[in-house]
matplotlib code that plots the C-alpha trace (Angstrom):
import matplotlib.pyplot as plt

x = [-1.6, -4.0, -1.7, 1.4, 0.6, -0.9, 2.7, 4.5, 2.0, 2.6, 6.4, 6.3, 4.7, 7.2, 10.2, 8.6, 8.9, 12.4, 15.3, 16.4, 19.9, 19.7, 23.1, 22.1, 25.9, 27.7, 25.3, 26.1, 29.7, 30.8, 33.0, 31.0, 30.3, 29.8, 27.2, 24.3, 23.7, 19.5, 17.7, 14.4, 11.4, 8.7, 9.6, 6.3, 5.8, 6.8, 10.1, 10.7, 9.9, 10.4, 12.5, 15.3, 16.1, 15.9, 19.0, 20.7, 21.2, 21.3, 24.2, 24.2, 23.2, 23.3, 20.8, 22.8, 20.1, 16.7, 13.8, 11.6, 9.6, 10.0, 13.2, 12.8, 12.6, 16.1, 17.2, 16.2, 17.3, 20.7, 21.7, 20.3, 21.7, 25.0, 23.6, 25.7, 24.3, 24.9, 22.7, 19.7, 17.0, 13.6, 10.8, 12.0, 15.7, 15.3, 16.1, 19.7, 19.9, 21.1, 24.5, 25.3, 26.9, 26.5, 22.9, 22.5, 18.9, 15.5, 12.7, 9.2, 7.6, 5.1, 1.4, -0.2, -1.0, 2.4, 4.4, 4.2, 5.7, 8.8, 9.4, 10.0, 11.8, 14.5, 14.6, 15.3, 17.7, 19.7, 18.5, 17.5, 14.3, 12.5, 8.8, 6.1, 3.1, 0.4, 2.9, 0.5, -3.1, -4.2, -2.2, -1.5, 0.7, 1.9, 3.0, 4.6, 7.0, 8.0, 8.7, 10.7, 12.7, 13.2, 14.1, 16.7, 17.7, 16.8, 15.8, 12.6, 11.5, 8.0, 8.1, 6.2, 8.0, 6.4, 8.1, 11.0, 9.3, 10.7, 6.7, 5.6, 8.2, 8.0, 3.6, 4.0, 6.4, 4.4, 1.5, 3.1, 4.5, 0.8, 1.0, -2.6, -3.3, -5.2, -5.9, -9.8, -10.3, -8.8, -10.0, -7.6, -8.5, -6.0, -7.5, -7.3, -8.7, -7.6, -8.6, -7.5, -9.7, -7.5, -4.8, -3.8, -5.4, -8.8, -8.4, -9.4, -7.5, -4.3, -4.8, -6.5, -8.9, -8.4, -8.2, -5.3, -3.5, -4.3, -6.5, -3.2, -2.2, -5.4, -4.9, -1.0, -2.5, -5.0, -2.6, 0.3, -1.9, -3.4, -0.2, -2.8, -3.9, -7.5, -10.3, -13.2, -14.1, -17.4, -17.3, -18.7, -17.6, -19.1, -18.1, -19.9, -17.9, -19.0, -18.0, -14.6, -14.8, -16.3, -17.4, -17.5, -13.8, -14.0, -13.6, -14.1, -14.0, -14.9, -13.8, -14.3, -12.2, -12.1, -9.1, -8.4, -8.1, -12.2, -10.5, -12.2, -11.1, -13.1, -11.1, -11.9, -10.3, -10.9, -9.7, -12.6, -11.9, -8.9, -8.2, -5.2, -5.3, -5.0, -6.7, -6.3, -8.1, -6.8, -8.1, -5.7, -5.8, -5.6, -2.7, -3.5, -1.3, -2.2, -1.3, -0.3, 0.2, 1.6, 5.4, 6.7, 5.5, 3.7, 3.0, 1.0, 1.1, -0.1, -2.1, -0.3, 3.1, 4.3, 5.2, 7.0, 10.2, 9.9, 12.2, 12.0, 10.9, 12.4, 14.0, 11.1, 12.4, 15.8, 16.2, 13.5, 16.3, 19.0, 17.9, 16.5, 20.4, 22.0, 20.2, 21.3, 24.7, 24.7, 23.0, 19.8, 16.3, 14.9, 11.9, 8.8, 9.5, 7.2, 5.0, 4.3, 2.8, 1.0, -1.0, -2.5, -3.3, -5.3, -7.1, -7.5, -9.2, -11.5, -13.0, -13.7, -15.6, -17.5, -18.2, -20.0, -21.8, -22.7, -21.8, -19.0, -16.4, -13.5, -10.0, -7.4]
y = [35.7, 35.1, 32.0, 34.0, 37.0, 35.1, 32.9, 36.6, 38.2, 35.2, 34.8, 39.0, 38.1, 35.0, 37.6, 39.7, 37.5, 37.1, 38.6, 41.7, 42.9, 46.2, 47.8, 51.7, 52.5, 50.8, 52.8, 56.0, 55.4, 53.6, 55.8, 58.1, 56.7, 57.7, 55.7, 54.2, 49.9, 50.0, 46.6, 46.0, 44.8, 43.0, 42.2, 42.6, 44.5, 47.8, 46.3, 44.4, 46.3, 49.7, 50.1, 47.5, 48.9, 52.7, 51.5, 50.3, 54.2, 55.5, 57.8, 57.8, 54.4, 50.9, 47.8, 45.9, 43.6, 42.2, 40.7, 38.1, 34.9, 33.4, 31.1, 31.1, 35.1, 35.3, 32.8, 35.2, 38.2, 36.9, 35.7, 39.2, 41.7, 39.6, 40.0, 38.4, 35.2, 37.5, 40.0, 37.9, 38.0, 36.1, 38.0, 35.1, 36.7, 40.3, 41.4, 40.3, 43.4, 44.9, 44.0, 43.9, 47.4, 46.6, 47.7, 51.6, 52.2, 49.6, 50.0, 48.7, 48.0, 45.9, 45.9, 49.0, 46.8, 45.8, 49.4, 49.9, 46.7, 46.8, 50.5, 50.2, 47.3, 48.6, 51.5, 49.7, 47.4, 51.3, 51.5, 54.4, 53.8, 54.6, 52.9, 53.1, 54.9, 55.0, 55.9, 53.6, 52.9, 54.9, 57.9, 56.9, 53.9, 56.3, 58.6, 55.1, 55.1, 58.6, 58.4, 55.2, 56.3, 59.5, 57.7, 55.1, 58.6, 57.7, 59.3, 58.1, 59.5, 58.5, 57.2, 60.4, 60.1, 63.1, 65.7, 64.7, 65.2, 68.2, 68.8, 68.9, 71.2, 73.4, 73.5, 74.3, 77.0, 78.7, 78.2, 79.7, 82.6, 83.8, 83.0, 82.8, 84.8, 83.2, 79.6, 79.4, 75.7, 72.3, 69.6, 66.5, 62.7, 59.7, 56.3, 53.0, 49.9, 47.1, 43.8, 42.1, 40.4, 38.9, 41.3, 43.2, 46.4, 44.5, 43.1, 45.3, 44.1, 44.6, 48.1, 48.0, 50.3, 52.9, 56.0, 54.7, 54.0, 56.1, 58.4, 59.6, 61.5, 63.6, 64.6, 65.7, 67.4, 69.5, 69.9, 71.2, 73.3, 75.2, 74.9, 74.8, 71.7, 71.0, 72.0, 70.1, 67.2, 65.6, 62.2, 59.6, 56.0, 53.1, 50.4, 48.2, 45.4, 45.0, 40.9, 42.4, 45.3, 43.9, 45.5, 48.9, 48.8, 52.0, 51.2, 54.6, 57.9, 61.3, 63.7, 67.5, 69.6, 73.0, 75.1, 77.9, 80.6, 79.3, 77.1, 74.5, 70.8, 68.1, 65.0, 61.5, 58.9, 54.8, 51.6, 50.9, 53.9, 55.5, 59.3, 61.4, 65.0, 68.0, 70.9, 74.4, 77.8, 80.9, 84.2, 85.2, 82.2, 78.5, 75.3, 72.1, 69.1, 65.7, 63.6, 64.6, 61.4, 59.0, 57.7, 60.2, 61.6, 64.8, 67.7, 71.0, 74.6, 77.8, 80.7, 79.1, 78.6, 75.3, 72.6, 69.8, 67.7, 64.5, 61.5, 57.5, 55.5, 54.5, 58.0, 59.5, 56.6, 57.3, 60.6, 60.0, 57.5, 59.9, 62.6, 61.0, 59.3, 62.9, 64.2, 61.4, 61.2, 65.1, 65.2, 67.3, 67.3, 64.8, 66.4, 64.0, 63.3, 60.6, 64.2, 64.2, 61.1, 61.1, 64.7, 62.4, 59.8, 61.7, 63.5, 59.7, 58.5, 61.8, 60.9, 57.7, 59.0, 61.3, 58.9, 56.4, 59.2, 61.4, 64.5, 67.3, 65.9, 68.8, 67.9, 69.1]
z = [-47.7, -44.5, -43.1, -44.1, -42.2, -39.2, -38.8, -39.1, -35.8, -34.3, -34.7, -33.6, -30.7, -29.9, -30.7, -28.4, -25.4, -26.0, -23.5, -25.4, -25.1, -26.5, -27.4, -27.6, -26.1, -29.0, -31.4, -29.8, -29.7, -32.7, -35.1, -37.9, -41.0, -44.7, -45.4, -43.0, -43.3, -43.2, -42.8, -44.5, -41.8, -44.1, -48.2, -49.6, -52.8, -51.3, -50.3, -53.6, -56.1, -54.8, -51.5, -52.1, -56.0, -54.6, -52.2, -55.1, -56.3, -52.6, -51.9, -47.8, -47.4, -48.7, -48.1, -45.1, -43.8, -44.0, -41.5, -42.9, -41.8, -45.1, -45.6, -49.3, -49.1, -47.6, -49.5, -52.9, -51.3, -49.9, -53.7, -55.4, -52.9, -51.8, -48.0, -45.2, -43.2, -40.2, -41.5, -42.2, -39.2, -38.7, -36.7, -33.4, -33.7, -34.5, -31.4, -32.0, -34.4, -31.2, -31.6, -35.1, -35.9, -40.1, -39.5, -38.2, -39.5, -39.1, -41.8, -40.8, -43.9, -42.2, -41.9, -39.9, -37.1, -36.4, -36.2, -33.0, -31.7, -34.2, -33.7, -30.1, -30.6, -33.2, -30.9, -28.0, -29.8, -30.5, -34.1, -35.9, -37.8, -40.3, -40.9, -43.3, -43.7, -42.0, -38.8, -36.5, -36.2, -33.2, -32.0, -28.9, -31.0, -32.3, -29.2, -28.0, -30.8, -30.3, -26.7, -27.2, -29.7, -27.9, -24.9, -26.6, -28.1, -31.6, -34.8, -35.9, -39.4, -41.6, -44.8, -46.5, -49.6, -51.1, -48.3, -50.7, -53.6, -56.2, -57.6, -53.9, -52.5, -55.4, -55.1, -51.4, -51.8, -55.0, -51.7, -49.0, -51.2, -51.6, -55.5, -55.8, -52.9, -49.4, -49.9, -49.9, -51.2, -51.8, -53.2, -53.2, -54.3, -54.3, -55.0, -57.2, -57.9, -55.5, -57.0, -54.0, -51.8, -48.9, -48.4, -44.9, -46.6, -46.7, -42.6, -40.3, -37.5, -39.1, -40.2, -43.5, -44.7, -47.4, -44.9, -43.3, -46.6, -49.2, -47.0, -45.4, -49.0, -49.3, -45.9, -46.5, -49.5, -47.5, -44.8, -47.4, -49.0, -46.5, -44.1, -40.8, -39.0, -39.4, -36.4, -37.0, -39.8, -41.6, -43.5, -45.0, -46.1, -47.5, -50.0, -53.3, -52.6, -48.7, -49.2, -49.3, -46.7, -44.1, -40.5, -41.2, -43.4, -45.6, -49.5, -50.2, -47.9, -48.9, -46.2, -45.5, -43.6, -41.8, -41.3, -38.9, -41.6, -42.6, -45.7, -46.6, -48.0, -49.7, -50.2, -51.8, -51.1, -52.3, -53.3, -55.8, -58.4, -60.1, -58.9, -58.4, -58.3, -56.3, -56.7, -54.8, -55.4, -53.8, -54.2, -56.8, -58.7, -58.8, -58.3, -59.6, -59.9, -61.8, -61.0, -57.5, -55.7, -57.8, -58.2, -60.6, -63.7, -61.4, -63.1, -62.5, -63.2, -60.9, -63.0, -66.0, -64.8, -65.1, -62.4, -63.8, -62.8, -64.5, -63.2, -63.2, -60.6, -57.8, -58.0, -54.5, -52.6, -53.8, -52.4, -49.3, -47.7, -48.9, -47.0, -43.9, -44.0, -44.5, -41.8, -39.4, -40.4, -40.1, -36.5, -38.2, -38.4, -40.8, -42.7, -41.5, -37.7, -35.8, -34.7, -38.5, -38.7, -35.4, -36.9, -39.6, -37.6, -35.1, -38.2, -39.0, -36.0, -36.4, -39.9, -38.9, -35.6, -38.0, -40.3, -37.9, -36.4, -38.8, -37.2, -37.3, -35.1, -33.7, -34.1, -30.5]

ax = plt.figure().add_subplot(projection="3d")
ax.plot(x, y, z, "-o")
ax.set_aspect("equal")
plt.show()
């Protein structure tokens, strides 16, 4: 995994160096389509197992390309998804993707570290893009990939596949319709146990760290639940496995939040335990969903009403990529912009500063 990732940051940053011959006029003018071609940027497990099968079931677009540094990848993925020669890119000839009008959407499913750098890129090649969660890992990459996709005059979208979620929509409206009253308290935890030892989520320098990754649901949960952005933050991190997490990298984060109304949050957060749940109190009542996180099989009820659409996985992915397609082909607003993503991440960089200091930290 180690060498394999170090020959993809290294064939990035050859790729980079390359003359790019962005093509954002063709993109703009080429004739409507039904259905948008989206190319896959990294075929790791989320990719595999989850991403390419949800575009098999897509309605408003279709699987038209793919980016990898491993021959025997494209190889596997040309033969099981009938993908063109044409449409097959390493990292040293992505920016080609400018002029191939099969592909109208980019999706970085790449490590944290590398977002930035193949955001701007497939914005600058006249791609739409969508890319994985965590958006970045600092805000200001973030803010980068906004601006660049707002200059190439792009949509750029985050992968928060619960926005898209029925059991999420249907919590936040029971929420915001004051069904148990003024939100007073939520308490959200998403973790599991990561067996893994040498994987980008345990290297700090490419984005790993549990906050960044699973952190970035108990946050949405607080976030959704409360419907405020947070003002000031305590945590605390630490790890019982520090010959995996080295140098600080959080195994486990237990955050608390204040809101503007005076709610409160207390998340948890980890990669050595198993925990899914979100829990809100109000003062009419209570929400609770378990679990809240996870690929389907959500449920929950409010003051003993019932919250519960059951489905199969990959059916969030599905209808994530669906939408963020509809709302491109339809010239609208898709429901997680880049401004989305860059919220979290600056909530992101607070806990961190918190946790190394010990103190309250405010959040602007």
């Amino acid at each position: 995994m180690t060498s394999r990732r170090t020959f993809l940051h290294a064939a990035a940053l050859t790729g980079a160096a390359a003359t790019i011959s962005p093509n954002v006029l063709l993109a703009a003018t080429a004739p409507k389509k039904e259905k948008l071609g989206v190319a896959l940027v990294g075929l790791g497990y989320y990719s595999t197992d989850l991403l390419a099968p949800a575009l098999q079931k897509t309605k408003n677009c279709y699987l038209a390309g793919i980016v990898t540094g491993t021959p025997a990848k494209a190889e596997k993925w040309k033969k099981q998804y009938n993908i063109p020669d044409k449409n097959i890119y390493s990292y040293q000839t992505f920016d080609q993707i400018a002029n191939n009008p099969d592909i109208d959407v980019v999706y970085v499913v790449l490590p944290p570290s590398m977002h930035e750098e193949y955001v701007i890129r497939a914005a600058k090649a006249g791609k739409h893009v969508w890319v994985e969660k965590p958006m970045a890992v600092t805000a200001k990459e973030c803010q980068n990939m906004i601006d660049a996709c707002t200059k190439n005059k792009r949509v750029l979208t985050v992968g928060y596949r619960l926005h898209h979620e029925p059991n999420t929509q249907e919590y936040v409206k029971v929420l915001r319709d004051g069904k148990i009253g003024k939100v007073l308290m939520v308490n959200c935890a998403a973790g599991y146990y990561d067996a893994r030892t040498d994987h980008w989520k345990q290297k700090k320098e490419m984005g790993g760290g549990v906050m960044y990754d699973m952190g970035v649901y108990v946050l949405q949960g607080a976030r959704l639940a409360t419907g405020e952005e947070p003002i000031a933050v305590t945590a605390q991190q630490f790890t019982s496995r520090p010959e995996v997490y080295k140098n600080g990298l959080d195994e486990t984060s237990m955050i608390q939040l204040v809101f503007p109304s005076g709610a409160r949050a207390s998340l948890q957060t980890s990669y050595g335990m198993n925990m899914n749940y979100l829990h809100v109190t109000g003062s009419k009542g209570t929400l609770r969903m378990e679990p809240y996180s996870a690929y389907n099989g959500q449920a929950g009820d409010w003051n003993g009403n019932k919250i519960q659409h059951p489905y199969e996985v990959p059916w969030q992915q599905t209808k994530q990529m669906d939408d963020d397609a509809e709302a491109i082909l339809n010239n609208k607003p898709v429901l997680v912009g880049g401004e989305e993503g860059l919220r979290d991440i600056k909530i992101v960089e607070a806990v961190y500063q918190a946790a190394r200091t010990g103190r309250e930290v405010k959040i602007t």
